[in-house]
C-alpha positions in Angstrom: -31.3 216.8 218.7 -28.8 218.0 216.9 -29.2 218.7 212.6 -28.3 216.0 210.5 -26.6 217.7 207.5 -25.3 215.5 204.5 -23.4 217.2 201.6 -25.1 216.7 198.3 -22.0 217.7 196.4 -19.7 215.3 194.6 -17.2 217.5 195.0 -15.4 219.2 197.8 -13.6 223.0 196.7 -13.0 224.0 199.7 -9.7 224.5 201.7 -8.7 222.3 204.2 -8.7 225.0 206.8 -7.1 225.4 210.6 -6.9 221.6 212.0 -4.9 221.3 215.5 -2.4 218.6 214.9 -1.7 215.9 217.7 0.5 213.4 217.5 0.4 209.6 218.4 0.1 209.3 222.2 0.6 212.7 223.2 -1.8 214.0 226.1 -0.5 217.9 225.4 -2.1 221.0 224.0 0.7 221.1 221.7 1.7 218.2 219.5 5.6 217.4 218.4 6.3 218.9 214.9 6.1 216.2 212.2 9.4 214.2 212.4 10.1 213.0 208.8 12.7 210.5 209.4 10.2 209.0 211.6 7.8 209.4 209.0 10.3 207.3 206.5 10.1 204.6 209.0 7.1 204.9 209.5 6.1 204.4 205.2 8.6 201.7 205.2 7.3 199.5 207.8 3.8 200.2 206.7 4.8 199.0 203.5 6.5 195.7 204.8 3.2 194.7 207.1 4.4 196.0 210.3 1.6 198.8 210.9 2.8 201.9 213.1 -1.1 202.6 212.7 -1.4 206.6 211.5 1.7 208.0 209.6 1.9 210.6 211.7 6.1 211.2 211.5 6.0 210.6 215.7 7.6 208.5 218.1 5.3 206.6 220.2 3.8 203.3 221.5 2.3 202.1 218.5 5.9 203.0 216.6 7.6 200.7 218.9 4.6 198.0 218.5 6.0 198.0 214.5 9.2 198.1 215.1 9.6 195.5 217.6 7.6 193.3 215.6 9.3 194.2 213.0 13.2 193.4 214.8 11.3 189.9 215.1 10.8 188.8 211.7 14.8 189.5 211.1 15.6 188.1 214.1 17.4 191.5 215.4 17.2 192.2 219.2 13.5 192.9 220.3 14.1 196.4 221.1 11.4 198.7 219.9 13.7 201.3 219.2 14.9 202.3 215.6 18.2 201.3 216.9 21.7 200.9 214.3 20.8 197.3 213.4 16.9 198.0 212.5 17.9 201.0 210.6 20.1 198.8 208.8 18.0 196.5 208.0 15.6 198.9 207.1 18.0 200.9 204.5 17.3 198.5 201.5 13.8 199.6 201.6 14.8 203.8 201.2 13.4 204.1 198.0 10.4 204.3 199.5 10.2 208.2 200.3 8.4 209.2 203.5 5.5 211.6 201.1 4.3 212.2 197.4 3.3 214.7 195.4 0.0 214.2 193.7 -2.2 215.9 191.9 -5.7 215.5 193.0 -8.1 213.5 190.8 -12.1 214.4 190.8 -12.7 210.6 191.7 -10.5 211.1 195.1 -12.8 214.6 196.1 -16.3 212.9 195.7 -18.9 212.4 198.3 -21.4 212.6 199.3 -19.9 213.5 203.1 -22.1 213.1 206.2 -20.9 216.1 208.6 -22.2 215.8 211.6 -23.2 212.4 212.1 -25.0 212.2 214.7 -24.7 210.1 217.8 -28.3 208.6 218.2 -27.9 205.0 216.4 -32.2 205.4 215.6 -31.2 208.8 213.9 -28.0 207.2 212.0 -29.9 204.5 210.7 -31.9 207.4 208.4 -29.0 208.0 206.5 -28.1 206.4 203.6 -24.7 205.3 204.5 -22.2 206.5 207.4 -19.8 208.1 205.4 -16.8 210.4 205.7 -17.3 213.5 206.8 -15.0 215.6 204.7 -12.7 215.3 201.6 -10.2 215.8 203.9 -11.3 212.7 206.3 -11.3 210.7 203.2 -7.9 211.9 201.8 -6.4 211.1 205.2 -8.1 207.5 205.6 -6.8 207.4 201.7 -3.1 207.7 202.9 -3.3 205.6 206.1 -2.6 209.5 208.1 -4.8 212.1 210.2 -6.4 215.5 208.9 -4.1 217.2 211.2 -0.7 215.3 209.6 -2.4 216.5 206.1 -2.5 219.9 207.2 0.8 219.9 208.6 2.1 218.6 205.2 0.0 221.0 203.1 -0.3 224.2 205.0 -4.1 225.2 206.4 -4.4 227.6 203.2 -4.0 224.3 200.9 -7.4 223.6 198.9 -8.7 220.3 198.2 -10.0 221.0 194.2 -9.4 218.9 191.5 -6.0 219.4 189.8 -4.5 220.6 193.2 -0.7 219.8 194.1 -1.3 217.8 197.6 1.6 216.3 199.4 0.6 212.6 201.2 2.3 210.5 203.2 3.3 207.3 200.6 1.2 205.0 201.4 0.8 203.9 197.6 0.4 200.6 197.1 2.7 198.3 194.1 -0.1 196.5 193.0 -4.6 196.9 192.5 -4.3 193.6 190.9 -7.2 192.5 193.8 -9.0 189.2 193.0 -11.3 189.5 190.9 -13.5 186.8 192.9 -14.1 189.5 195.1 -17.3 192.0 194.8 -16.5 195.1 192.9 -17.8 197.5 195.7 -14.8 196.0 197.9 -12.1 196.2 195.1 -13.3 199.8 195.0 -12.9 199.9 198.8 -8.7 198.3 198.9 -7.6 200.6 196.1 -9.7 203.5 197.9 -7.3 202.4 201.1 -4.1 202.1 199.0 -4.0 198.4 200.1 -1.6 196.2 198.0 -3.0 193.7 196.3 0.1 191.7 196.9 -0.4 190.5 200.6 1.6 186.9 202.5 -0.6 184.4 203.9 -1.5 183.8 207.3 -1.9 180.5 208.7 -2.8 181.9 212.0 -3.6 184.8 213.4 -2.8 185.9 217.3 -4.0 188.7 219.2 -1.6 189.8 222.2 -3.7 191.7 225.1 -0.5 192.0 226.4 1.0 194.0 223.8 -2.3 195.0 222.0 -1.0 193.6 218.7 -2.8 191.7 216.5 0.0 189.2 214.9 0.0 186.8 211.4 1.9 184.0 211.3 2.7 181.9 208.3 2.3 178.0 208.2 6.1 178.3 209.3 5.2 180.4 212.1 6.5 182.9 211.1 5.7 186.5 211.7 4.8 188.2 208.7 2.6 191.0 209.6 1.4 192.9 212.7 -1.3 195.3 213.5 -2.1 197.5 216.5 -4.9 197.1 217.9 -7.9 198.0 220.7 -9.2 194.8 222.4 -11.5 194.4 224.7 -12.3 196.5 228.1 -12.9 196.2 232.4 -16.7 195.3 231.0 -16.4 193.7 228.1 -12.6 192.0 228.4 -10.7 190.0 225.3 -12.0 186.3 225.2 -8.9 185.1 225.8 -9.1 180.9 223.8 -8.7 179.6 220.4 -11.4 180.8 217.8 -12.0 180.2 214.0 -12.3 183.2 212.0 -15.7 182.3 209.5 -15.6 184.8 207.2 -15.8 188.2 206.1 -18.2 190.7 205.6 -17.7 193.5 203.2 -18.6 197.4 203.8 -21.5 195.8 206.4 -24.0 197.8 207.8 -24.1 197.4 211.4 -27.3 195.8 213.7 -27.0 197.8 216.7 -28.8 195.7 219.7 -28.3 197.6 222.5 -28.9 194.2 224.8 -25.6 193.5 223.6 -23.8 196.8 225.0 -24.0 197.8 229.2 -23.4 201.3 227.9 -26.6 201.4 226.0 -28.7 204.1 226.6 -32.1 202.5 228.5 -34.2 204.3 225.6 -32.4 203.0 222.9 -34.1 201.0 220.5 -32.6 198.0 218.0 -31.4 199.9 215.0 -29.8 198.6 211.6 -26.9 201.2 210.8 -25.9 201.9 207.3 -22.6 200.9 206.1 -19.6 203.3 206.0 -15.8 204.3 206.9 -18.0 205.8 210.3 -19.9 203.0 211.2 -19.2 201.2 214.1 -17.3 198.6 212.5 -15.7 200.6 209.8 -15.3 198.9 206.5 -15.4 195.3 207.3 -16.9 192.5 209.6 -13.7 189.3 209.9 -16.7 186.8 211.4 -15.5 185.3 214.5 -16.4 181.4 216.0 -17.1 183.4 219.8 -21.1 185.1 218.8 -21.1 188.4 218.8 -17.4 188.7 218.4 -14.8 189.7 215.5 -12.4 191.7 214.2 -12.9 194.9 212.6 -12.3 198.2 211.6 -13.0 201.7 213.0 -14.3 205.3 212.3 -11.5 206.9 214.8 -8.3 205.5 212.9 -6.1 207.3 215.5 -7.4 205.8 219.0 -6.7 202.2 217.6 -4.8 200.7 220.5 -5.8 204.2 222.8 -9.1 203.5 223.7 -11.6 200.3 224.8 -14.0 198.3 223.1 -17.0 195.7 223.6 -14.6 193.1 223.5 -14.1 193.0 220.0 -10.7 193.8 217.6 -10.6 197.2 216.0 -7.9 197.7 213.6 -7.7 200.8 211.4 -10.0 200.2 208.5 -6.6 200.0 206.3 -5.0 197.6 208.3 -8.3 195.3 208.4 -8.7 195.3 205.2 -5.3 194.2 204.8 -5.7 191.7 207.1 -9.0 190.5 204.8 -6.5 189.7 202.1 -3.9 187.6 204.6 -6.6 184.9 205.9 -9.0 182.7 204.7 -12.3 181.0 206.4 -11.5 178.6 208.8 -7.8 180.2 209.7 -7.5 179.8 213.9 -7.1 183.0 216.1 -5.3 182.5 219.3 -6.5 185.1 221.8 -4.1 185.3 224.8 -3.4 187.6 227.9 
């Protein structure tokens, strides 16, 4: 069994150290250098609801998942390529520069970090909560990016300390204005997350297997925000219907039962996990009308449409918490092939 060691320290002084970068997609030793005109687009359509998932400044499949979703809801050619007319149409939104320069804040280094966290569900459920492992994990969840894109931005010599000049993809939101309806701990959680306050509202909600989107649609039907995400596997595939999503749960701890999972070790026993950015479901729990099913977020931001699941919807905990803010009980989610 391997040690379970959780930092007591509220802050991390440290330096962010050698961290390989690898790209979006890319199978290779050796990752692309950070493009950052891709990276621009990449802010931009972030900003305007069309997630390209990590803002990683690479071309890739979840790139061309935003933009062609993006071409849609200006009715350009469904492309998927940052073609003349989408850059066009993506020009008034410049002013939103690909990075930013902060200065780093003693609020934005705290912990406590869990590092390792260890893969036994009966020995995660002795920690307090499944936090992030690092400053650095944090900082990159923060910014809606990887460690390694932080690294590549900052230089492996850069040190995460309070008062530090740290360049960050600009994933800032316009607005924190959050509804005040909502519990304080999950206010804490959207600005954590840079998610705008300011969201449109969904009347539906559509999850493509097909494409491996997750789509809003207004009462118009139209498309006014799109997600990448995993869905489903050969075991455990999409539920492909019409479902009601019921409700959300915030920063949930997680009831591991491993009757529920064919990849459950035989010795495993029923465990309640703590809640956390590294817990199973990430930050939130969107309840869905199918038992046992819903849409969620996910400690590994950058496997989100890359890897399988038990059937359920993993979005990157930014993106569903976004999502949290676009819906409402009883909005219907159309799951097709």
């Amino acid at each position: 069994m391997r040690k379970i060691a959780i930092a007591t320290a509220c802050l991390a002084i440290v330096s962010i150290g050698p961290v390989r970068a690898v790209g979006q997609g890319t199978k290779a030793a050796v990752a692309p250098v950070l493009d950052r005109s891709i990276l621009h687009a990449q802010v931009i359509l972030d900003h305007l609801g069309f997630s390209p998932g990590v803002l990683d400044g690479r071309t890739g499949k979840s790139l061309a998942a935003a933009v062609k979703g993006f071409q849609e809801s200006r009715n350009l050619k469904e492309t998927g390529v940052l073609d003349r007319a989408t850059m066009r149409a993506l020009h008034p939104f410049r002013g939103l520069r690909p990075t930013k320069n902060l200065s780093l804040e003693p609020e934005t280094l705290e912990g406590p970090f869990v590092d390792p966290i260890p893969e036994d569900p009966a020995e995660q459920a002795k920690l307090p909560a499944l936090g992030y492992r690092s400053a650095l994990e944090k900082l990159s969840e923060m910014f809606h990016t990887t460690p390694e894109v932080l690294v590549e931005l900052n230089g492996p010599t850069a040190s995460l300390m309070p008062g530090s000049a740290f360049v960050v993809p600009n994933a800032l939101p316009v607005s924190r204005d959050y509804d005040p309806k909502l519990p304080a701990d999950w206010r804490k959680t959207l600005s954590d997350l840079n998610v705008d306050a300011n969201q449109p509202q969904g009347a539906k909600v559509v999850v493509d297997k097909s494409d491996e989107v997750l789509r809003v649609l207004d009462k118009n039907g139209k498309l006014v925000g799109q997600f990448m995400a995993t869905m489903g596997s050969s075991n455990d595939p999409l539920p492909i219907g019409k479902w009601t999503i019921k409700g959300a749960s915030y920063n949930p701890p997680f009831h591991y039962n491993p009757k529920l999972f064919w990849d459950a070790d035989s010795s495993d026993k029923a465990a309640r996990l703590p809640p956390g950015p590294n817990g199973p479901v990430g930050v939130i729990w969107l309840d869905l009308s199918k038992p046992h099913y819903g849409i969620h977020g996910t400690p590994e931001p950058s496997t989100v449409g890359r890897a399988e699941s038990h059937g359920c919807i993993r979005l990157t905990n930014w993106d569903a918490a976004r999502l949290s803010l676009m819906i409402k009980p009883g909005t219907p989610a159309v799951f097709q092939p």
